[in-house]
C-alpha positions as CSV (number, residue, x, y, z in Angstrom):
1,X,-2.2,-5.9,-75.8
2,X,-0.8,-9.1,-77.6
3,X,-1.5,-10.7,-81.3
4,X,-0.3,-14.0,-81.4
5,X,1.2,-14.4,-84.6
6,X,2.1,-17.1,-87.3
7,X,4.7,-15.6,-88.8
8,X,4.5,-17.7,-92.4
9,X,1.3,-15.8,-93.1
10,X,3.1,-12.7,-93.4
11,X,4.3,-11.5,-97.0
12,X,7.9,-10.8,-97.7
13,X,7.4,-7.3,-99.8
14,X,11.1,-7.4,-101.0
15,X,11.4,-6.6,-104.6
16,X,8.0,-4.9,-105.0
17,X,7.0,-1.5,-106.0
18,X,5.1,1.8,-105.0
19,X,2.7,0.7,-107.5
20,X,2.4,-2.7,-106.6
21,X,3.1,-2.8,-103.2
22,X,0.1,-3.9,-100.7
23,X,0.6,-1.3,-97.5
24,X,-0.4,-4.3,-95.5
25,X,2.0,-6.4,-96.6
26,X,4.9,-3.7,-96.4
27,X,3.5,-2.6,-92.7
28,X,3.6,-6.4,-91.7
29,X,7.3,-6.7,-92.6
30,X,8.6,-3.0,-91.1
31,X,6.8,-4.7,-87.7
32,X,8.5,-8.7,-87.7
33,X,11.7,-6.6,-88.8
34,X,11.5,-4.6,-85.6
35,X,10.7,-7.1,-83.8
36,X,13.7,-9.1,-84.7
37,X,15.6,-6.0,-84.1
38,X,14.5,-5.5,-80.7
39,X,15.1,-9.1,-79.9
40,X,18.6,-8.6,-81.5
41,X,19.3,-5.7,-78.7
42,X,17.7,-7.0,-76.1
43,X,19.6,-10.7,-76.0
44,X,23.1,-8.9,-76.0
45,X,21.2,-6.7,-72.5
46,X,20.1,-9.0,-70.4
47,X,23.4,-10.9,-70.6
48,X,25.1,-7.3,-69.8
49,X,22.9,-6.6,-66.8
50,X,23.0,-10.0,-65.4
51,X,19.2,-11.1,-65.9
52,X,21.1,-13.6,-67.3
53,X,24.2,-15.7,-67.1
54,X,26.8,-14.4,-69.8
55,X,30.6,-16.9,-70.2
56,X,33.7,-14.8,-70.8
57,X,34.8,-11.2,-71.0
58,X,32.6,-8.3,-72.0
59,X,34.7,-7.7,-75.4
60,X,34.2,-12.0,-76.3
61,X,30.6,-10.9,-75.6
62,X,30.3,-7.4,-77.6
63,X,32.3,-8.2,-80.9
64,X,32.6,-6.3,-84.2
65,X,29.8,-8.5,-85.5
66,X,27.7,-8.2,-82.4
67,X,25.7,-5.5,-84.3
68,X,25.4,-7.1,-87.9
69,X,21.8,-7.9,-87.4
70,X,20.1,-5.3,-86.0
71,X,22.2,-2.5,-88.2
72,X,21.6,-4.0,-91.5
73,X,17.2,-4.9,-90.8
74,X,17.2,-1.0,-89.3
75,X,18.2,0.1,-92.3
76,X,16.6,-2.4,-94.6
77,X,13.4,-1.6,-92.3
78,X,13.7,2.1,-93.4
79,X,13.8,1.5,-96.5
80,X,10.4,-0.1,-96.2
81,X,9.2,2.5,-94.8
82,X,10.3,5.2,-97.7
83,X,8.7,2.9,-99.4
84,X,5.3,3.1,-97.2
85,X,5.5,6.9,-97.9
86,X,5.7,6.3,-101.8
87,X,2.8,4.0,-101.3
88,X,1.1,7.0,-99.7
89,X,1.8,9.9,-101.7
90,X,0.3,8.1,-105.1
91,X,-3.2,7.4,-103.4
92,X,-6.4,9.0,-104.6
93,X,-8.0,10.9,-102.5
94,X,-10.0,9.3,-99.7
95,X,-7.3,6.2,-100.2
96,X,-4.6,7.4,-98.2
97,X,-3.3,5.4,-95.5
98,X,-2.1,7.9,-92.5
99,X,-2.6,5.1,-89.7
100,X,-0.2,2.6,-92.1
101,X,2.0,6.0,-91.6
102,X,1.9,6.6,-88.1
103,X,2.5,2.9,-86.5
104,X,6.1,2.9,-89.3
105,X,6.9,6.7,-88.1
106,X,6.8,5.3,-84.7
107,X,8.6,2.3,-85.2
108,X,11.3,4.4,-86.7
109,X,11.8,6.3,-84.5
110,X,11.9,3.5,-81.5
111,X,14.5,1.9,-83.9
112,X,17.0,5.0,-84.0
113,X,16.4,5.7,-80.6
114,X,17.5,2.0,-80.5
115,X,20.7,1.9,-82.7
116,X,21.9,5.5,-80.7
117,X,21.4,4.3,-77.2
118,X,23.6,1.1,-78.2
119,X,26.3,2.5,-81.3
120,X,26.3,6.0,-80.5
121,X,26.2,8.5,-83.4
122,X,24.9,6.4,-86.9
123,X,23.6,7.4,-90.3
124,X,20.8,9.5,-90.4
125,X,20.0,12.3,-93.0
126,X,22.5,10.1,-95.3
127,X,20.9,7.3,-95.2
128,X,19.4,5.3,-97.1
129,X,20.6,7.3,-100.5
130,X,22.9,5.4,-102.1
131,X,23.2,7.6,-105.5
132,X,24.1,10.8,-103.5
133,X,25.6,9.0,-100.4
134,X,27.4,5.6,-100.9
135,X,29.0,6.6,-97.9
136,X,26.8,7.8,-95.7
137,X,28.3,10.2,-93.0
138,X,27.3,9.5,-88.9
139,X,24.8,12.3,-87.4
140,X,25.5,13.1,-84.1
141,X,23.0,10.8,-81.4
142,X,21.3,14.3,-80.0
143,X,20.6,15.3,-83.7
144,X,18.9,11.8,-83.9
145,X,17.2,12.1,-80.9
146,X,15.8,14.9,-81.7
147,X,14.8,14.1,-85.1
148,X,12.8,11.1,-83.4
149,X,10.9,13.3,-80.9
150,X,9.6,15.5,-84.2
151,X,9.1,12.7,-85.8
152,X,6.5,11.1,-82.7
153,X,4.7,14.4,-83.3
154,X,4.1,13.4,-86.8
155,X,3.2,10.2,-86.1
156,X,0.6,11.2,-83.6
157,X,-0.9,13.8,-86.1
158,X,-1.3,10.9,-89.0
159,X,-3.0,8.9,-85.9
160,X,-5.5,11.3,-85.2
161,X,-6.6,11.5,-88.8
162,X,-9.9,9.7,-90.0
163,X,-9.1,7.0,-92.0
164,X,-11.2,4.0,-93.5
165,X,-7.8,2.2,-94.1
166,X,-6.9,-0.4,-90.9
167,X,-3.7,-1.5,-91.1
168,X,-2.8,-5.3,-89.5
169,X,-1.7,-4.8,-86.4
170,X,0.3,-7.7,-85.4
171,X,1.9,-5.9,-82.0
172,X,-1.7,-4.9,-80.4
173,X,-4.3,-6.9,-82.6
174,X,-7.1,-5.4,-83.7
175,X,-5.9,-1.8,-84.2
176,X,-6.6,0.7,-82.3
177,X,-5.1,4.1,-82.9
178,X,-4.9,5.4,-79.2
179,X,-2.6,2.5,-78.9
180,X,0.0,3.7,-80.8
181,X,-0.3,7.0,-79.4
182,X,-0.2,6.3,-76.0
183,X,3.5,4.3,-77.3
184,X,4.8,7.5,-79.1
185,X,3.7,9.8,-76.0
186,X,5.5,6.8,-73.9
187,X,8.4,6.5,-76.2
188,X,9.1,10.5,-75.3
189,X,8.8,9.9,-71.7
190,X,11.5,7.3,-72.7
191,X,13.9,9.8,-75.1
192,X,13.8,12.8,-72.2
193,X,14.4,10.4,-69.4
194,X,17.6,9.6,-71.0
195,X,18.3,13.2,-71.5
196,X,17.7,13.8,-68.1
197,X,21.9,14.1,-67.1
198,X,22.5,16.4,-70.4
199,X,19.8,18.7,-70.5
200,X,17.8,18.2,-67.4
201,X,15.5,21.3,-67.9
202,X,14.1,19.5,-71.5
203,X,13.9,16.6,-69.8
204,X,12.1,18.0,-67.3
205,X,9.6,19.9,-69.0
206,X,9.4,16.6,-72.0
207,X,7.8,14.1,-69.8
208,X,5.7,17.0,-68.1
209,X,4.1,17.6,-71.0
210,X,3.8,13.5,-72.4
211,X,1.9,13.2,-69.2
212,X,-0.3,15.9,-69.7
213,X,-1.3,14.3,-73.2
214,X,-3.2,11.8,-71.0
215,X,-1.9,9.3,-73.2
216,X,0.5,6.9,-72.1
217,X,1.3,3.3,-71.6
218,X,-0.4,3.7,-68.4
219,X,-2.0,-0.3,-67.5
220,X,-1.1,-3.8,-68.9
221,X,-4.1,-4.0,-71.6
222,X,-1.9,-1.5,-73.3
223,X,1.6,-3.3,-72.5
224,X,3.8,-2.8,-76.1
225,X,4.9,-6.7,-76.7
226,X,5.2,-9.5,-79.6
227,X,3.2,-12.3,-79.0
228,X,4.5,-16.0,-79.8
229,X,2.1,-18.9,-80.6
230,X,2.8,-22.6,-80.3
231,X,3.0,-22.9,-84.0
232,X,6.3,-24.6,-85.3
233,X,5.6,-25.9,-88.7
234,X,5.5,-25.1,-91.1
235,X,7.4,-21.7,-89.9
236,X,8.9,-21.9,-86.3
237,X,6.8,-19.6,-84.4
238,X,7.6,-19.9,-80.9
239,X,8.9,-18.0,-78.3
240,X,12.2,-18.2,-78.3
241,X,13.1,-19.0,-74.7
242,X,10.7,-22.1,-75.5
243,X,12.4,-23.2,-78.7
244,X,16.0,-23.1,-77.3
245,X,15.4,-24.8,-74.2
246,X,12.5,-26.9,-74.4
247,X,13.4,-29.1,-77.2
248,X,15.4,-32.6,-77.3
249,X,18.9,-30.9,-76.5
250,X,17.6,-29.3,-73.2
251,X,18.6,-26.4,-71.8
252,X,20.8,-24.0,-74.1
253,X,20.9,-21.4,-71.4
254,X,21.6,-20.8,-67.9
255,X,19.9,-18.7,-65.4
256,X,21.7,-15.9,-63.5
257,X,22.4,-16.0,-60.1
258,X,22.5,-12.8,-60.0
259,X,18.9,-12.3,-60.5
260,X,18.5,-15.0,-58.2
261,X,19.5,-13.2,-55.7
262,X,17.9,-10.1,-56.5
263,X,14.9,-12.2,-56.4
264,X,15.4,-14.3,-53.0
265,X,15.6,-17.9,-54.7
266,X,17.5,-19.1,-52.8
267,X,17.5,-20.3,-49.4
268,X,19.2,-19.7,-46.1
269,X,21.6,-22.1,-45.8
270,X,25.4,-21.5,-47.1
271,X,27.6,-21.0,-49.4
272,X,25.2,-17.8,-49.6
273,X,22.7,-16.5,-47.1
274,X,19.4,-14.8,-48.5
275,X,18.0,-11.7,-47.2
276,X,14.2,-11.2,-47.3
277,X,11.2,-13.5,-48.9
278,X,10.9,-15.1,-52.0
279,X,10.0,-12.8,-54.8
280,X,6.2,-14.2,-55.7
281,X,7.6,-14.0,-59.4
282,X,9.8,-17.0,-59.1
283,X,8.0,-20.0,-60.3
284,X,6.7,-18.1,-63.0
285,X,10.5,-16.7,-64.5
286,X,12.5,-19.9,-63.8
287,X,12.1,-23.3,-63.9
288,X,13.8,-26.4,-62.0
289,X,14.4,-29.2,-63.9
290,X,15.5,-31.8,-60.9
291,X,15.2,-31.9,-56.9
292,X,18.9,-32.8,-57.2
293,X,21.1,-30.1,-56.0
294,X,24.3,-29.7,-58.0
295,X,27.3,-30.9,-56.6
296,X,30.8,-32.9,-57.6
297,X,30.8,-32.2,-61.5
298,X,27.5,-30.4,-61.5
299,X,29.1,-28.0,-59.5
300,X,32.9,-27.3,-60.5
301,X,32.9,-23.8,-58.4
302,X,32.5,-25.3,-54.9
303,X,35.0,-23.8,-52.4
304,X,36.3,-21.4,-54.7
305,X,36.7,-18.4,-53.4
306,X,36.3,-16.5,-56.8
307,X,32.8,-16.7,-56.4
308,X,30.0,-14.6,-55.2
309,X,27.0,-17.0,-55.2
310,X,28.5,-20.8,-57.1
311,X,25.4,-22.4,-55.8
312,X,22.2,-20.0,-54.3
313,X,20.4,-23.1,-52.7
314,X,16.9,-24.0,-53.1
315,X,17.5,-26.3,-56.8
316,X,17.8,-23.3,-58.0
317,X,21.0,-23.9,-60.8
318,X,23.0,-20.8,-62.1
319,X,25.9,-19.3,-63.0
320,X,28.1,-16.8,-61.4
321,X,28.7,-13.6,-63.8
322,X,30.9,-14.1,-66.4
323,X,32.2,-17.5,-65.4
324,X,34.2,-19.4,-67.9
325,X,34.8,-22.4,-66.2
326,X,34.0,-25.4,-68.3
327,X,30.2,-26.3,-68.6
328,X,29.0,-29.7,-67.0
329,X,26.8,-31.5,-69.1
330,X,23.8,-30.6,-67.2
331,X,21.5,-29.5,-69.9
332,X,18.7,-31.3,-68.4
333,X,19.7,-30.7,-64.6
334,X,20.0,-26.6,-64.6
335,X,16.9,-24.2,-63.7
336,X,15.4,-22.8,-67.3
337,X,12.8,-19.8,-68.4
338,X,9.7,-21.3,-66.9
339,X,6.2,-19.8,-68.2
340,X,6.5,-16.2,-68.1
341,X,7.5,-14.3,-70.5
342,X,8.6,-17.6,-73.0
343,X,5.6,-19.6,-72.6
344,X,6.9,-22.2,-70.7
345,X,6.1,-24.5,-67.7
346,X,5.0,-23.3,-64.5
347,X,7.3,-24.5,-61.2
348,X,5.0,-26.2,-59.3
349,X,7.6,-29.0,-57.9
350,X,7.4,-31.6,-60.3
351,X,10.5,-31.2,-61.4
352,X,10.3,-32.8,-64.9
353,X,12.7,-32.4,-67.5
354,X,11.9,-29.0,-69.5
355,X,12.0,-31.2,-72.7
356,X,9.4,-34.2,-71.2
357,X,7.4,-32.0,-69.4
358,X,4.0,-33.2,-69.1
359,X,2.4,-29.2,-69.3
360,X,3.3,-26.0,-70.9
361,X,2.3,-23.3,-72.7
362,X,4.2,-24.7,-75.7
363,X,6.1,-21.7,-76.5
364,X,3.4,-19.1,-77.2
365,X,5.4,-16.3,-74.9
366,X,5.5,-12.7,-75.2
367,X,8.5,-10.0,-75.7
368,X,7.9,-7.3,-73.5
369,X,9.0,-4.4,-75.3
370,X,7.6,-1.6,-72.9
371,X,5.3,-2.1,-70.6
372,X,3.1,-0.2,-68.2
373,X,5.3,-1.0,-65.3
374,X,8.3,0.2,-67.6
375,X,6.4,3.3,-67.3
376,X,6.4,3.8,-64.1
377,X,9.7,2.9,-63.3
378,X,10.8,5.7,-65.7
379,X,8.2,8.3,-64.0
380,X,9.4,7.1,-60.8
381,X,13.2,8.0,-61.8
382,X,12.1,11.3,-63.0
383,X,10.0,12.0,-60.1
384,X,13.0,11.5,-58.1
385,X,15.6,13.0,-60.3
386,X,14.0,15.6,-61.8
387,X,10.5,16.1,-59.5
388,X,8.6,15.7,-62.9
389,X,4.9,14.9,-62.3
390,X,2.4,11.9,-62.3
391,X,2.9,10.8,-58.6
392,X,5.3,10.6,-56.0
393,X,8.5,8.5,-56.7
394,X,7.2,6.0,-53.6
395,X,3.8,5.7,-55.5
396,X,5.1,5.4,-59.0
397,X,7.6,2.6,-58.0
398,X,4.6,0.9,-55.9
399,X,2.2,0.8,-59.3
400,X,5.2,-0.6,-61.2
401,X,5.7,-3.1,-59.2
402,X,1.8,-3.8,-58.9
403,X,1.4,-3.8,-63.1
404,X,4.4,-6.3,-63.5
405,X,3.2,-8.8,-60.8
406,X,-0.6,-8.3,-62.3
407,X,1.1,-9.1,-65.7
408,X,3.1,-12.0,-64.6
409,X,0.7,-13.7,-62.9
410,X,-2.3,-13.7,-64.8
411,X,-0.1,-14.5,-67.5
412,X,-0.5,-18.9,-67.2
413,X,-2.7,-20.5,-69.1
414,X,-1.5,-23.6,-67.6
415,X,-2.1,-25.3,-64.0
416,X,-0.2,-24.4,-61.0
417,X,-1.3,-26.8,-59.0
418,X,1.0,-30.0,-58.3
419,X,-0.7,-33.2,-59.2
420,X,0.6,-35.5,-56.8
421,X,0.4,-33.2,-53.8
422,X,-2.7,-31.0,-55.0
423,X,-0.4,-28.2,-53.4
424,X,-1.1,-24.4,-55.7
425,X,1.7,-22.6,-55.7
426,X,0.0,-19.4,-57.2
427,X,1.4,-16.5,-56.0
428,X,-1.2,-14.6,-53.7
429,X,-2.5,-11.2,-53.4
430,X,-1.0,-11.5,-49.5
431,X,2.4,-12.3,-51.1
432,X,1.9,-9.5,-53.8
433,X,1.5,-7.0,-50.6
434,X,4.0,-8.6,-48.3
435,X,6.6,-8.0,-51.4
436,X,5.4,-4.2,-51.8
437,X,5.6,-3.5,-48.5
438,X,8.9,-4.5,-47.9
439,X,9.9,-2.7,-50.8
440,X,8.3,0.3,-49.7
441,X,9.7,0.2,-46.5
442,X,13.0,0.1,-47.7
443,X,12.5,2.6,-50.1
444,X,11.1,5.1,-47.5
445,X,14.1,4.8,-45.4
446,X,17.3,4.6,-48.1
447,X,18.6,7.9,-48.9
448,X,18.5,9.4,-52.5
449,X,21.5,7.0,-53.9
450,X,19.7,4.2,-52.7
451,X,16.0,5.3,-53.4
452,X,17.4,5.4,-57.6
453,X,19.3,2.0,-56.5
454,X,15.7,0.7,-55.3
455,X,13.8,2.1,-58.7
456,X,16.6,0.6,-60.9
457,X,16.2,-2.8,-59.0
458,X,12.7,-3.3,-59.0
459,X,12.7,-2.1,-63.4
460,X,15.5,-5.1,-64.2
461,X,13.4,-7.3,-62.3
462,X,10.0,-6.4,-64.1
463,X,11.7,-6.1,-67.3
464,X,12.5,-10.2,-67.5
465,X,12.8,-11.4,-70.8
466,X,14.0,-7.9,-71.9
467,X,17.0,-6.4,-71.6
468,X,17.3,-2.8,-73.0
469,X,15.8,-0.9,-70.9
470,X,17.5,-2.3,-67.5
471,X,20.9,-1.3,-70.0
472,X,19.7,2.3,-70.0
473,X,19.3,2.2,-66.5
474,X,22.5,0.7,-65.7
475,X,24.4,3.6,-67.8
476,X,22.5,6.0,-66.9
477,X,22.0,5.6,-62.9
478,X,24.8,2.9,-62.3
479,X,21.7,0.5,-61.1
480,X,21.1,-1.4,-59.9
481,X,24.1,-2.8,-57.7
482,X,25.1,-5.7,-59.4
483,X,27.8,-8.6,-59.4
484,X,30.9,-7.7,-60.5
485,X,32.5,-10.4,-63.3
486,X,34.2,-12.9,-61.3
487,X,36.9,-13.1,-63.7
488,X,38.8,-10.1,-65.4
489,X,36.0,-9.3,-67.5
490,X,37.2,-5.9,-69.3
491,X,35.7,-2.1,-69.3
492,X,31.7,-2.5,-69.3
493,X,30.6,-1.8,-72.5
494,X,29.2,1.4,-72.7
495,X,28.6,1.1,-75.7
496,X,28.7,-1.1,-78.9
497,X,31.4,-1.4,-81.8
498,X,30.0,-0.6,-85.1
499,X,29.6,-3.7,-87.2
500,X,32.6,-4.7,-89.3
501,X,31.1,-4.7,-92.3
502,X,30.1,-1.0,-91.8
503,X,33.7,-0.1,-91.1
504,X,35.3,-2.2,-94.1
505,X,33.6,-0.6,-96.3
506,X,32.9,3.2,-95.3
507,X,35.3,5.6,-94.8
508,X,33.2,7.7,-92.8
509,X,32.6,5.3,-89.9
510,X,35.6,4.6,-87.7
511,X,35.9,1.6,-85.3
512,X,34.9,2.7,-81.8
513,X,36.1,1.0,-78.6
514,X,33.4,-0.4,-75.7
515,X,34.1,2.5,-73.7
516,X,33.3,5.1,-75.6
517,X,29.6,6.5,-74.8
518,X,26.3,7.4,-76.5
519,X,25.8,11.3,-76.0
520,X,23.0,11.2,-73.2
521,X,25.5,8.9,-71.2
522,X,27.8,11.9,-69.3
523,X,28.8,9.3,-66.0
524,X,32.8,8.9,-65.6
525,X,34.7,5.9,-67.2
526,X,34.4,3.0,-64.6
527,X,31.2,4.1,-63.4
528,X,29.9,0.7,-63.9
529,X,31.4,-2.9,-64.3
């Protein structure tokens, strides 16, 4: 369900017209901008919901510029896509390009739904209009939302037409309409989900009704994601997780202990004590870079009481949630991405240096935008929260966890065997099952709190690599339990300040404050930290 793609081979079509324009070409750049958007979102997230290690307090984190990048290429990418429409509506006959249509429609709408869940209400039937707008005015988020959802239906019908014009597909590869269907079907289970607390009864009958389409991002051929390649030169086209800590420098980033714990990394000897197996996932998400543990310098929290975690054991190095302590110079000493999603090495105890290390994939990772086991998360929520169809909740959260470990761990192109010791430390089927199990059993006996706690859990940890939809969880159920900041961290955003530049220059956008919240997000102030 991945193109690898060299991203210098893709035209630029700024500056070009309806008459000149190629739709390839202009269809190529609406789909890098979105995914630079997405990326844009989803590296603020993951910091947010602890997947992974974030220094200082929420507001240091959440700035007025935080939203720069992914405001202006929305709007810059619907432009493009005005354009696509121009493109469209000069054709002859028989030369129209619906499918070009359909894939923008849909992208559109996944970007507003996008800029509402994280700024609230934005431009819409403004924008874009310079001559009879300069200042656009904001549209409420539900008016967005539901603009979206029409505009999914009209996205779908320019899918099902019979066209002999292919777009490039650089998301799925060769393209293949009922791709892109089964995303806009799966981008309404999305929209209604997050409706569910405001208008449970749409909700409700919404995602019956995607389901009964028969359509949806249902198994891992059909995962939505942006494939890397191991290309740098002459355009840098590697994974990001790769390129920023698998270069000269070393590590730029630290892992979460947090997620460590979520995942059982550690082991079972204080400062912390671990609670169930290892999570088979763990050599593929993180990698350990020495079989030093940290200590003295390495490890500046030791014996303060401020912490949660400090150190989880097992060479597994991290950082507490929102610690601002000073940062040791252990760049090539702390645990990294290993090969899944950012193409990466696999931890099979070698414990090389992530910049020397002798095998990788080299950077050609994936983003993975929404997934099959994103699906079932969400029909697993609904299930519970609003007895929707598709499966029982237990069942739902049983195939999400099943698609995600099928995903990650077919996902290695590279050996997982250690060299010296001939030792494969492959995750199993019999680990797969003992992990299900036990999350089953726990499911089966927590109450209803703690069965959406579970659901919410198990989503953050399949969603490695991308944040946004564990932040829609978190608002929206107030899970998974998490770690609180360890420092006086602030109100958790529940939402992001509109970009300065925005508020400088129109009148009609006002500067918002972290806790205000999107429209579907009706939980109390403080509901989550």
């Amino acid at each position: 369900s991945c193109e690898v793609v060299e991203l210098e081979l893709l035209e630029n079509p700024n500056n070009i017209t309806v008459e000149s324009a190629d739709p390839n070409f202009v269809l190529n750049d609406i789909q890098l901008t979105f995914r630079g958007i997405y990326n844009g979102y989803s590296g603020t997230d993951t910091g947010l919901t602890r997947m992974r290690y974030i220094f200082g307090t929420y507001a240091n984190n959440l700035t007025e510029q935080t939203l720069s990048n992914e405001w202006q290429q929305s709007y810059q990418m619907f432009g493009n896509i005005d354009l696509l429409q121009g493109i469209n509506e000069i054709a002859e006959e028989g030369e129209e390009i619906p499918y070009h249509i359909g894939v923008a429609q849909i992208l559109e709408a996944y970007a507003y739904f996008l800029l509402v869940d994280h700024a609230g209400n934005v431009p819409y039937s403004q924008a874009n209009n310079p001559e009879e707008f300069p200042n656009p005015s904001l549209d409420p988020g539900a008016a967005v939302y539901d603009a979206q959802l029409a505009l999914l239906d009209e996205a779908i019908a320019n899918l099902s037409e019979v066209s002999v014009k292919i777009p490039q597909d650089i998301f799925y590869g060769d393209f293949d309409a009922d791709n892109w269907i089964s995303l806009a079907n799966t981008l309404k289970i999305r929209a209604y989900l997050n409706l569910r607390l405001t208008k449970p009864d749409e909700a409700r009958a919404g995602i019956n009704a995607a389901l009964s389409s028969g359509r949806i991002i249902n198994s891992v051929d059909e995962d939505f994601q942006f494939g890397y390649s191991n290309v740098q030169n002459p355009a840098e086209s590697r994974h990001p997780f790769f390129t920023g800590n698998y270069q000269a420098a070393g590590s730029g980033q630290y892992m979460s202990n947090n997620l460590y714990d979520l995942m059982n990394a550690g082991d079972d000897q204080p400062p912390f004590i671990e609670t169930g197996d290892p999570d088979p996932r763990n050599r593929y998400y993180f990698y350990r870079q020495t079989s030093n543990a940290p200590s003295g310098s390495n490890l500046p929290c030791e014996g303060d009481a401020a912490y949660d975690y400090c150190y989880v054991g097992n060479l597994y190095w991290g950082r507490d949630h929102t610690d601002d302590a000073g940062i040791p110079a252990d760049n090539v000493r702390r645990s990294t991405y290993g090969v899944y999603p950012g193409g990466g090495a696999f931890d099979r105890d070698v414990f090389e240096q992530a910049r020397a290390v002798s095998e990788s994939m080299e950077g050609a990772g994936v983003v993975p935008i929404y997934t099959s086991a994103n699906t079932h998360f969400a029909l697993a929520e609904a299930a519970l929260t609003l007895n929707t169809g598709g499966g029982s909740p237990a069942s739902l959260l049983e195939a999400g966890i099943r698609l995600n470990m099928e995903k990650v761990l077919d996902f290695p192109t590279v050996s997982t065997v250690n060299p010296d010791t001939s030792e494969d430390f492959a995750a199993t089927s019999s680990d797969v099952n003992d992990y299900v199990n036990r999350v089953l059993n726990e499911f089966n006996t927590a109450n209803a709190a703690g069965k959406l706690d579970i659901i919410a859990r198990e989503n953050l940890i399949a969603s490695f690599g991308s944040g946004v939809e564990p932040y829609n969880t978190y608002r929206r159920t107030g899970g998974p339990t998490l770690q609180s900041p360890i420092i006086a961290g602030g109100a958790f955003p529940r939402i992001w300040r509109y970009p300065e530049t925005e508020v400088d220059s129109n009148p009609n956008i006002s500067q918002q404050p972290l806790t205000n919240r999107t429209f579907w997000d009706n939980n109390p102030p403080g509901f989550i930290d």
